[in-house]
N, C-alpha and C positions, 0 to 999 in steps of 0.2 A: 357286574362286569359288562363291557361293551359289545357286540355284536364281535368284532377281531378277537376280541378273548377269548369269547363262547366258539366262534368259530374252531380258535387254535385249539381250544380245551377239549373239543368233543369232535376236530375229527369234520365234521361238517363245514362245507366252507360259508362265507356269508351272504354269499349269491342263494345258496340253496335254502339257507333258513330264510330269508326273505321269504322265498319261495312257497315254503312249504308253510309259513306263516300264510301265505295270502290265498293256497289253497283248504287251507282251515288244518292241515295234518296238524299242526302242533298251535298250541293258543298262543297269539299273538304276546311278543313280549312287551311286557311294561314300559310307556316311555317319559323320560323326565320332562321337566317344563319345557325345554328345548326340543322336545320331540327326541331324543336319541331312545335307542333300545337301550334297556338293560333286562340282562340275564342273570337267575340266582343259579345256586349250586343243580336246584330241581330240575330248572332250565339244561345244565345241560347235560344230566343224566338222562333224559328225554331224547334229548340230541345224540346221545352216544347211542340208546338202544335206536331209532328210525337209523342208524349209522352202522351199524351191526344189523337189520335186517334189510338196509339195501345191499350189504355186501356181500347177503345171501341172493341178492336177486327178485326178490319181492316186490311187485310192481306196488304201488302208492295205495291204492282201493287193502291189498292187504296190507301193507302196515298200518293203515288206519283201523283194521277187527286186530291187530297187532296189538298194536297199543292200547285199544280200549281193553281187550283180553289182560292186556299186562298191568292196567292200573286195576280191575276191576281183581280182588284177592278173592272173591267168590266164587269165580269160574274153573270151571273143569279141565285138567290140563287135556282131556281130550278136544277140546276144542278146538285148540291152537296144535296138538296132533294131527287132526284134520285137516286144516292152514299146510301144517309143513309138508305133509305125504301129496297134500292136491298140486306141491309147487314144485314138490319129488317127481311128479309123474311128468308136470309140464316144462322141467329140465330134462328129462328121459328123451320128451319128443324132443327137445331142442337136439341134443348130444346125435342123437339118431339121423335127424334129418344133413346134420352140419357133417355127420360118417359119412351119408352117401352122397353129399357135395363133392368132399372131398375124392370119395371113388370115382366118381364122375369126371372129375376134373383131370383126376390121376389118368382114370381110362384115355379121354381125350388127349389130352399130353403129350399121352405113350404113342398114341395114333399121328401127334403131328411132326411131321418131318424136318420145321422149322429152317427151311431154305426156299419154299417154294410159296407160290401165293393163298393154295389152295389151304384154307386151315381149318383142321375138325372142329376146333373151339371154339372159332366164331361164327363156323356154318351152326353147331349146337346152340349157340346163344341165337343169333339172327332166327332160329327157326324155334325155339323155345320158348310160344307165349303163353296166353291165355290156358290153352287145353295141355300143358305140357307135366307130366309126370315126374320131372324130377321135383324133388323139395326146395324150397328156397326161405330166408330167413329176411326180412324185413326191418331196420333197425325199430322199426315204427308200430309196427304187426306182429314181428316175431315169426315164427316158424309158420308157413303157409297160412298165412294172417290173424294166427293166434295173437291176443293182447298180450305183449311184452313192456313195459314201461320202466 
């Protein structure tokens, strides 16, 4: 099947298997004399599970001990127990830090009186850099520059 195939079949789109072919996640597919990709059934069985652990959130580094855990039948399901509880804790911080965003934001809110110039939330942001205790999430960093990808 064609990359569109594979794409529609497993849920992944074909921007991202490109992708994740060229950062080595998944082996490059087969291409015929004319260069096209083609994909067999295994292809995108592959593509359905990295599709099912990115939409637990698993940044790329772990589906890659993912996958090899997953092909490799010898391995310990504590392994990949491990994987899920270290990605259980680094969702905990996320969930946590995105509560006390939101109280923050709520607190300030309630403080602003939204007629006047004076505004707590963006005297809070303009004075909230470097040194500043609230949390913040990074699409790039993740939770106070934790790797999120």
């Amino acid at each position: 099947m064609n990359i569109g195939e594979a794409a529609k079949a497993s849920g992944v789109s074909a921007k991202m298997i490109r992708y994740y072919e060229q950062i080595g996640l998944i082996t490059p597919a087969h291409r015929t004399q004319s260069s096209y990709r083609t994909y067999t059934d295994n292809d995108v069985h592959t593509l359905r599970f990295v599709r099912g652990a990115r939409d637990l959130g698993f940044s790329v580094e772990q589906m890659r001990t993912l996958l090899a855990l997953w092909r490799d039948r010898t391995r310990a399901s504590a392994d990949v127990k491990a994987i899920a509880l270290e990605h259980v804790a680094e969702l905990e911080r996320k969930a946590a830090a995105i509560i006390a965003m939101t109280k923050t934001l709520k607190h300030l809110a309630s403080h602003c009186h939204g007629d006047e110039p004076d505004c707590p939330i963006i005297d809070e942001i303009a004075n909230s850099g470097a040194g500043s205790d609230l949390p913040s999430i990074d699409t790039r960093f993740g939770v106070n520059g934790l790797r999120a990808e």
